[in-house]
N, CA, C and O atoms as a GROMACS GRO file, in nm:
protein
  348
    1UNK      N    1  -1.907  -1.400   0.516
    1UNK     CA    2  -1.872  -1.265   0.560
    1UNK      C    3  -1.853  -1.179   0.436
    1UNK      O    4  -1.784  -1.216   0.341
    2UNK      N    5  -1.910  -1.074   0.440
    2UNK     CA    6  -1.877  -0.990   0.313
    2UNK      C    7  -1.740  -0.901   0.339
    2UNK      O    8  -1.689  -0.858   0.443
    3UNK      N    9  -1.697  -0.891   0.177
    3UNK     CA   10  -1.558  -0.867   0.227
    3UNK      C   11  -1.548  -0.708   0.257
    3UNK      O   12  -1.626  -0.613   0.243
    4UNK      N   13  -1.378  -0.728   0.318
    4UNK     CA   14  -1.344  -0.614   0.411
    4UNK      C   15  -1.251  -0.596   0.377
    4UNK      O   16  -1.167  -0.685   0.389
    5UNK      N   17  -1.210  -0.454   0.310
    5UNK     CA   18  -1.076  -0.389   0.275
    5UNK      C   19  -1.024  -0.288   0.325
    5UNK      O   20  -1.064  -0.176   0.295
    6UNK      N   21  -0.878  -0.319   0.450
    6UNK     CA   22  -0.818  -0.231   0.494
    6UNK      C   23  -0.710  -0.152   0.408
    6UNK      O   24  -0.624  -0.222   0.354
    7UNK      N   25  -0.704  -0.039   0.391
    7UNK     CA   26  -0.587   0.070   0.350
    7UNK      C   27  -0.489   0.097   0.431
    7UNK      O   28  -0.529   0.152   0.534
    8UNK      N   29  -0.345   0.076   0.422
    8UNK     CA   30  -0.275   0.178   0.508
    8UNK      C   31  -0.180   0.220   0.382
    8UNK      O   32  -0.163   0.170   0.271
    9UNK      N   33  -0.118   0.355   0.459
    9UNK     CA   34  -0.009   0.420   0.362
    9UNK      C   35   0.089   0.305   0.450
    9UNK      O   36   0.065   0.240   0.552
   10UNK      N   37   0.235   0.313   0.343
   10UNK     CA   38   0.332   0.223   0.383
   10UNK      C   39   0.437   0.378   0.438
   10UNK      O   40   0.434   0.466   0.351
   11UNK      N   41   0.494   0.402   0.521
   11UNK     CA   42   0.561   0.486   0.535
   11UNK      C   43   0.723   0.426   0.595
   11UNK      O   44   0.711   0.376   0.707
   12UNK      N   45   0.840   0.424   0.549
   12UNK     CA   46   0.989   0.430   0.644
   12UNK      C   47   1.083   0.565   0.624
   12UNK      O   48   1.053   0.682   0.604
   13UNK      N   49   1.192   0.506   0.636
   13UNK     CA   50   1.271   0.660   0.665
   13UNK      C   51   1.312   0.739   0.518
   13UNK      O   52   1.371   0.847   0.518
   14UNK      N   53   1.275   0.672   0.403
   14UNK     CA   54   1.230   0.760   0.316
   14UNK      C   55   1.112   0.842   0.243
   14UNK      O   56   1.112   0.912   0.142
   15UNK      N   57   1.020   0.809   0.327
   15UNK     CA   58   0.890   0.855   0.361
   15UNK      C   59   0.837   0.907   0.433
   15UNK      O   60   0.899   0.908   0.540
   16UNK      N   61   0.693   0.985   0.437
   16UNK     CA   62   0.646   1.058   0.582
   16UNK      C   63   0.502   0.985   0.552
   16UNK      O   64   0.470   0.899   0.470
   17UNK      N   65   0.426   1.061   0.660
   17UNK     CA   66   0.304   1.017   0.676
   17UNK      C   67   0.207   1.098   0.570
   17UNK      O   68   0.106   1.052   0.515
   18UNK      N   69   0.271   1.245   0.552
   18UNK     CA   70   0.246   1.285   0.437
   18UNK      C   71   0.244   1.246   0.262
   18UNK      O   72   0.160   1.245   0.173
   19UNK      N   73   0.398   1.214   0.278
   19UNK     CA   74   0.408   1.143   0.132
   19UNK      C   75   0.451   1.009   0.129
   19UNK      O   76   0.561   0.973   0.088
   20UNK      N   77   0.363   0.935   0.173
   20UNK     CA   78   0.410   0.793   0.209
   20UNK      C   79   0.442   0.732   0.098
   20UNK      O   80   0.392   0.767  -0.009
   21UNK      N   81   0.527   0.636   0.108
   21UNK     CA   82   0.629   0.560  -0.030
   21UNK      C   83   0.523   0.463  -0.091
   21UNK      O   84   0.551   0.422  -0.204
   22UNK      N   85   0.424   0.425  -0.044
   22UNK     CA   86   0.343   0.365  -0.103
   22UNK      C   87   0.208   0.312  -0.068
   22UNK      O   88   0.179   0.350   0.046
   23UNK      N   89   0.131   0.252  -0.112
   23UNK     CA   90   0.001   0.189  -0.039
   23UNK      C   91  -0.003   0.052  -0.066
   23UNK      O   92   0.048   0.002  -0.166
   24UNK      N   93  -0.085  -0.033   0.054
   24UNK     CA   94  -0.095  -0.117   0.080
   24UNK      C   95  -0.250  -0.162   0.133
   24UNK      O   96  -0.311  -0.106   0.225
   25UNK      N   97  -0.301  -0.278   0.049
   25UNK     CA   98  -0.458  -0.290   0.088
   25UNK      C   99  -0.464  -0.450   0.184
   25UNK      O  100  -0.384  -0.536   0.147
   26UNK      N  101  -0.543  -0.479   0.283
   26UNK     CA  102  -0.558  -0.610   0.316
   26UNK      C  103  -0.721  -0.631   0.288
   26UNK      O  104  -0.815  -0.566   0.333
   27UNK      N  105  -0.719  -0.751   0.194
   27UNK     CA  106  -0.831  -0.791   0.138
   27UNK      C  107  -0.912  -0.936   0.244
   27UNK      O  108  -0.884  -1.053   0.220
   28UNK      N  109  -0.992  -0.903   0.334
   28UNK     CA  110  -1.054  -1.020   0.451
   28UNK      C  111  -1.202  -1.041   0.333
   28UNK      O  112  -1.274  -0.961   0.272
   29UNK      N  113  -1.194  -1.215   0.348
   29UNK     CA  114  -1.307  -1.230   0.318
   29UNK      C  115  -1.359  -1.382   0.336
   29UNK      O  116  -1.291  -1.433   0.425
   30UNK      N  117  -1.416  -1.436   0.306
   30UNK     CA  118  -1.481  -1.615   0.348
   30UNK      C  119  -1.375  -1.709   0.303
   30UNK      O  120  -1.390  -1.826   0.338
   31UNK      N  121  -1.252  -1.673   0.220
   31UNK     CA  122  -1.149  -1.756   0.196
   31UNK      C  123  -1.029  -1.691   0.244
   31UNK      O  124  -0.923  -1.713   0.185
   32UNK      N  125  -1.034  -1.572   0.398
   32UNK     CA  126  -0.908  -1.589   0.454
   32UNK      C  127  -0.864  -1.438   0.394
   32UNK      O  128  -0.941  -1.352   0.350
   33UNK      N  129  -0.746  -1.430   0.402
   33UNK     CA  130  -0.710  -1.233   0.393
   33UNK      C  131  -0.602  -1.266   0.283
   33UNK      O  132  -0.547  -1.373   0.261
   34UNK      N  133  -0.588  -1.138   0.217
   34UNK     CA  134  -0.426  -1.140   0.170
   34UNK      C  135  -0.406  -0.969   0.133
   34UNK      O  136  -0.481  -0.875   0.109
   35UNK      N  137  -0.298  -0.986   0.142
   35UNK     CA  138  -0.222  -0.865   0.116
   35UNK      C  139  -0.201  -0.791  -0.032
   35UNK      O  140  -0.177  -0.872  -0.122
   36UNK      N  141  -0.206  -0.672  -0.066
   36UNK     CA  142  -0.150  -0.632  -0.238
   36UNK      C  143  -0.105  -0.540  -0.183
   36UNK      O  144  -0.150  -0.511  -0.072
   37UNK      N  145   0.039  -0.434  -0.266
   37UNK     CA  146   0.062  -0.348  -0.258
   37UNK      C  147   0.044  -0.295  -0.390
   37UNK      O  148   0.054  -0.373  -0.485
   38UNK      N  149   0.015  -0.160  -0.413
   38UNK     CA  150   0.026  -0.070  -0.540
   38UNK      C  151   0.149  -0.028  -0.566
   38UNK      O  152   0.206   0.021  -0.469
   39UNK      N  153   0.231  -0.034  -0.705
   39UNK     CA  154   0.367  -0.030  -0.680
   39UNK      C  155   0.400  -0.014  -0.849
   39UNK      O  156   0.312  -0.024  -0.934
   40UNK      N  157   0.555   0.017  -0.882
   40UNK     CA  158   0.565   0.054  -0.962
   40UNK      C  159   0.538   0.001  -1.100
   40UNK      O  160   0.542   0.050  -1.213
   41UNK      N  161   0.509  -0.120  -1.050
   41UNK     CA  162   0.412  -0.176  -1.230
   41UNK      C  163   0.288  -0.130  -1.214
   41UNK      O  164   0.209  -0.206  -1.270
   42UNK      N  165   0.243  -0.056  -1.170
   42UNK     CA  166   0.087   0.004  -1.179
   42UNK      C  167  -0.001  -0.043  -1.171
   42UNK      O  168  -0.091  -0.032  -1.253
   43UNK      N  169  -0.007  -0.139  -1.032
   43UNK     CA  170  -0.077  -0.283  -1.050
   43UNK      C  171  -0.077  -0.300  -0.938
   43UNK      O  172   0.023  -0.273  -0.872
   44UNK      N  173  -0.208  -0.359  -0.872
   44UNK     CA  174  -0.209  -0.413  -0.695
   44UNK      C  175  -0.164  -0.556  -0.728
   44UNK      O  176  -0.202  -0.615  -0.829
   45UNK      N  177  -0.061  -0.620  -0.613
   45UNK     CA  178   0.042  -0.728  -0.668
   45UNK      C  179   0.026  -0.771  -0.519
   45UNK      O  180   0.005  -0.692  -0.427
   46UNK      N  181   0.038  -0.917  -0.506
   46UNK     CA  182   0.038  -0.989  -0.350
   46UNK      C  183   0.186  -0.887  -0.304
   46UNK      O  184   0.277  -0.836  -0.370
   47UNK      N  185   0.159  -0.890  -0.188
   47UNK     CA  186   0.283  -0.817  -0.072
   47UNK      C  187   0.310  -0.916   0.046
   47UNK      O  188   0.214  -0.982   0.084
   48UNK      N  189   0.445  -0.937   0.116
   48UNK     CA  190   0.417  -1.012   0.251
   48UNK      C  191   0.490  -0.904   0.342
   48UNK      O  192   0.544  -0.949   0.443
   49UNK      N  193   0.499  -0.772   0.319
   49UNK     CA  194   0.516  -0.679   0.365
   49UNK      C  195   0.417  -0.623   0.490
   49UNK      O  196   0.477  -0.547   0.565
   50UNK      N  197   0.322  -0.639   0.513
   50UNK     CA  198   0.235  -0.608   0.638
   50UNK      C  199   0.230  -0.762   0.741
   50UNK      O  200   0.221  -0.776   0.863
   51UNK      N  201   0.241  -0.879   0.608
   51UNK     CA  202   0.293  -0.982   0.736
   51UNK      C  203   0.378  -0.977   0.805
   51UNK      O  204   0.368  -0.991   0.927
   52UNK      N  205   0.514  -0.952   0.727
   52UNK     CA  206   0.632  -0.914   0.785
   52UNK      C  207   0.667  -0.816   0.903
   52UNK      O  208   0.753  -0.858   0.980
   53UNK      N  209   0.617  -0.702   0.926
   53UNK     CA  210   0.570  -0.607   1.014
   53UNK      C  211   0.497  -0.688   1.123
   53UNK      O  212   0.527  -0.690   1.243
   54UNK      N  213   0.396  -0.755   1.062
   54UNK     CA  214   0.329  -0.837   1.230
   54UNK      C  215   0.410  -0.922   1.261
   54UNK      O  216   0.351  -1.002   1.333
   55UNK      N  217   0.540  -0.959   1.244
   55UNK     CA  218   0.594  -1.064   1.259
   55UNK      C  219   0.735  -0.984   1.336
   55UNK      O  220   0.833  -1.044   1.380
   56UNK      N  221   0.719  -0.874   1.337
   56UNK     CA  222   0.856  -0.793   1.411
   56UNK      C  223   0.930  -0.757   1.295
   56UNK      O  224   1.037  -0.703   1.326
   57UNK      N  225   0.913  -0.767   1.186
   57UNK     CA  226   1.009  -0.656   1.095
   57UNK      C  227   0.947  -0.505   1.083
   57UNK      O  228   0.832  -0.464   1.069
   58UNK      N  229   1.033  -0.462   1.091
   58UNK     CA  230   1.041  -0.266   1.148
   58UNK      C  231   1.076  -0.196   1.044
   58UNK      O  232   1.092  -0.077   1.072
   59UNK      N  233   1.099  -0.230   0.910
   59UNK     CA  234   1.157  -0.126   0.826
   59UNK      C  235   1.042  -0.060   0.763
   59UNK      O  236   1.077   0.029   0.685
   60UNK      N  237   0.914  -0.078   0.773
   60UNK     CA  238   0.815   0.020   0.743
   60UNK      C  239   0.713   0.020   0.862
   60UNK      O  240   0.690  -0.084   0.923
   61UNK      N  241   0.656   0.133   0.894
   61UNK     CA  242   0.517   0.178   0.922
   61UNK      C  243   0.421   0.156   0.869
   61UNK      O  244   0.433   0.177   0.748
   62UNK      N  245   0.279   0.105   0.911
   62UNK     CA  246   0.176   0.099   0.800
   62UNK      C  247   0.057   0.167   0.899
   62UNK      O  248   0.013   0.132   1.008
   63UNK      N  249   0.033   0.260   0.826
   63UNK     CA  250  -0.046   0.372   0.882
   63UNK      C  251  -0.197   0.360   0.818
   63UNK      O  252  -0.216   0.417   0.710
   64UNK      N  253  -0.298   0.293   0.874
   64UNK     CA  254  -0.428   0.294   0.862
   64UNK      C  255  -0.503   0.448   0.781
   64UNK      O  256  -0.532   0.552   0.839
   65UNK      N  257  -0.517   0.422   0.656
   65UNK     CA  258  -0.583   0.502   0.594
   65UNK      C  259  -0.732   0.503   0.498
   65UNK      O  260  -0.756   0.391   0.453
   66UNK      N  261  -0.799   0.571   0.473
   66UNK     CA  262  -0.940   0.589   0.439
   66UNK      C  263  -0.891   0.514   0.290
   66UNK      O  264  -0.773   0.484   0.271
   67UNK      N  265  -1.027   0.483   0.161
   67UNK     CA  266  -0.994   0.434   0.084
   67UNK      C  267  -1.006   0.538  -0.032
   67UNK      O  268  -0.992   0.494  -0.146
   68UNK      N  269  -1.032   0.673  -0.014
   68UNK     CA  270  -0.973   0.801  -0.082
   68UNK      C  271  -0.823   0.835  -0.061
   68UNK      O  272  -0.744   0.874  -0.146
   69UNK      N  273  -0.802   0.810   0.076
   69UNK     CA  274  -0.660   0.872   0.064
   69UNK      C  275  -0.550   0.764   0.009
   69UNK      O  276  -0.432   0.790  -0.016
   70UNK      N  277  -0.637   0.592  -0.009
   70UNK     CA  278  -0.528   0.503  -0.099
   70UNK      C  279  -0.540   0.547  -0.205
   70UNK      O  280  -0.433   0.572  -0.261
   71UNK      N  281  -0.670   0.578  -0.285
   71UNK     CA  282  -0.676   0.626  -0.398
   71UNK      C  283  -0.582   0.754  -0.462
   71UNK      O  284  -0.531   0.748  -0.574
   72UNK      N  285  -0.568   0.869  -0.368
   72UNK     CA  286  -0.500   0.982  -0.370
   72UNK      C  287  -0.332   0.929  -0.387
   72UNK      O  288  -0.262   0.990  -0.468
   73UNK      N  289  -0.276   0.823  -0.313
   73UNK     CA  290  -0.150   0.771  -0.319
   73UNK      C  291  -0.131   0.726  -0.467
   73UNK      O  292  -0.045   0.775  -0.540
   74UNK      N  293  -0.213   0.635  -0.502
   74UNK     CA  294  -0.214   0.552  -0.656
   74UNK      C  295  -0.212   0.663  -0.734
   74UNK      O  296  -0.130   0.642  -0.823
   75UNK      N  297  -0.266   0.778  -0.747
   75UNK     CA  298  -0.250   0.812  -0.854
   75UNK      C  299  -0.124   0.933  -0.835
   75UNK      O  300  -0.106   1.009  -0.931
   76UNK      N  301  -0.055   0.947  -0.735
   76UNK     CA  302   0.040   1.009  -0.756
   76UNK      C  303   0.183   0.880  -0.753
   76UNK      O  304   0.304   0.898  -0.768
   77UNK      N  305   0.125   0.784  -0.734
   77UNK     CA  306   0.224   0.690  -0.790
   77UNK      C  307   0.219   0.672  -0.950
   77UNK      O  308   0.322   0.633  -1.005
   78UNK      N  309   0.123   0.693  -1.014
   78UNK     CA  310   0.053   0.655  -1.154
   78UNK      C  311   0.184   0.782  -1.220
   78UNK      O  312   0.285   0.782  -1.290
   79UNK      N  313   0.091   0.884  -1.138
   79UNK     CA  314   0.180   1.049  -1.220
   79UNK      C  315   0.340   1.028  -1.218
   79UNK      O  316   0.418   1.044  -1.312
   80UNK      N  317   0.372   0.985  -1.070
   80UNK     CA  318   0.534   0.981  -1.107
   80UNK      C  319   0.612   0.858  -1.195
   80UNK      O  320   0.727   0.861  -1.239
   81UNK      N  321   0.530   0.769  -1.204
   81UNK     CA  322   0.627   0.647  -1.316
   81UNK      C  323   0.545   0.682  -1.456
   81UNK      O  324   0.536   0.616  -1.559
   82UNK      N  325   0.513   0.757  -1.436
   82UNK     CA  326   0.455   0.853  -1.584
   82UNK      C  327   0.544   0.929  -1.660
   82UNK      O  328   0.572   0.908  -1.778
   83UNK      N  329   0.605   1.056  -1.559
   83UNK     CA  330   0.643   1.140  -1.546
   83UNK      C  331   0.784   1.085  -1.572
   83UNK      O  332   0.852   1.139  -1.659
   84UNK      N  333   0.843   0.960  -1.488
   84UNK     CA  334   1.000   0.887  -1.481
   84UNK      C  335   0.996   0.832  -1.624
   84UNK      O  336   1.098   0.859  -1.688
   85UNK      N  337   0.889   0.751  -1.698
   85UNK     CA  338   0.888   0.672  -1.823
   85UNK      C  339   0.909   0.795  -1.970
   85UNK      O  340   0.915   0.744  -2.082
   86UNK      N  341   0.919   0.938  -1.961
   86UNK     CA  342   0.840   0.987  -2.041
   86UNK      C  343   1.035   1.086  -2.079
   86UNK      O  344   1.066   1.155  -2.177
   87UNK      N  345   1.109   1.054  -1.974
   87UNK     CA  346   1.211   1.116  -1.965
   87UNK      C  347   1.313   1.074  -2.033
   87UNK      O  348   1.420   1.134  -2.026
   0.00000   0.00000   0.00000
C-alpha cells in the first residue's frame, strides 16, 4: 500500500479551530500506522495522543486538516518558539 498521511489540527479549551495548539500527522503504510505530533522541539516526535482520543480520552479535538494548513500550523509554531527563545 503506498503510504497515507492524515493531518488534523489538535484543538482543546486552550485552543480554537482557528488557532489550534498544535498539529498532528497519522503516518498508514505496509508496516501499520503511527502517530507524530509537531511540537515545541521543532520536530515531528511519536504522539499517543490521537490513540488516546480513540480510546475515550476527551481533552483534545483532532480536527481533520489539508496538508497546507499542517504546514501553515508548523510554521507558526516555528515563529513562536523563535520569537519565545530570542527573549
Amino acid at each position: 500500500m503506498p503510504e497515507k498521511v492524515t493531518y488534523y489540527a489538535i484543538v482543546n479549551e486552550f485552543s480554537s479551530r482557528g488557532r489550534p495548539g498544535g498539529v498532528l500527522r497519522r503516518v498508514e503504510d505496509d508496516d501499520g500506522q503511527s502517530d507524530q505530533a509537531f511540537g515545541r522541539g521543532l520536530k515531528w516526535e511519536h504522539s499517543s495522543l490521537l490513540y488516546a482520543a480513540e480510546r475515550g480520552n476527551l481533552d483534545n479535538e483532532f480536527v481533520e486538516i489539508s496538508e497546507d494548513e499542517a504546514d501553515q500550523i508548523v510554521e507558526r509554531i516555528r515563529r513562536t518558539v523563535a520569537g519565545q527563545s530570542s527573549k
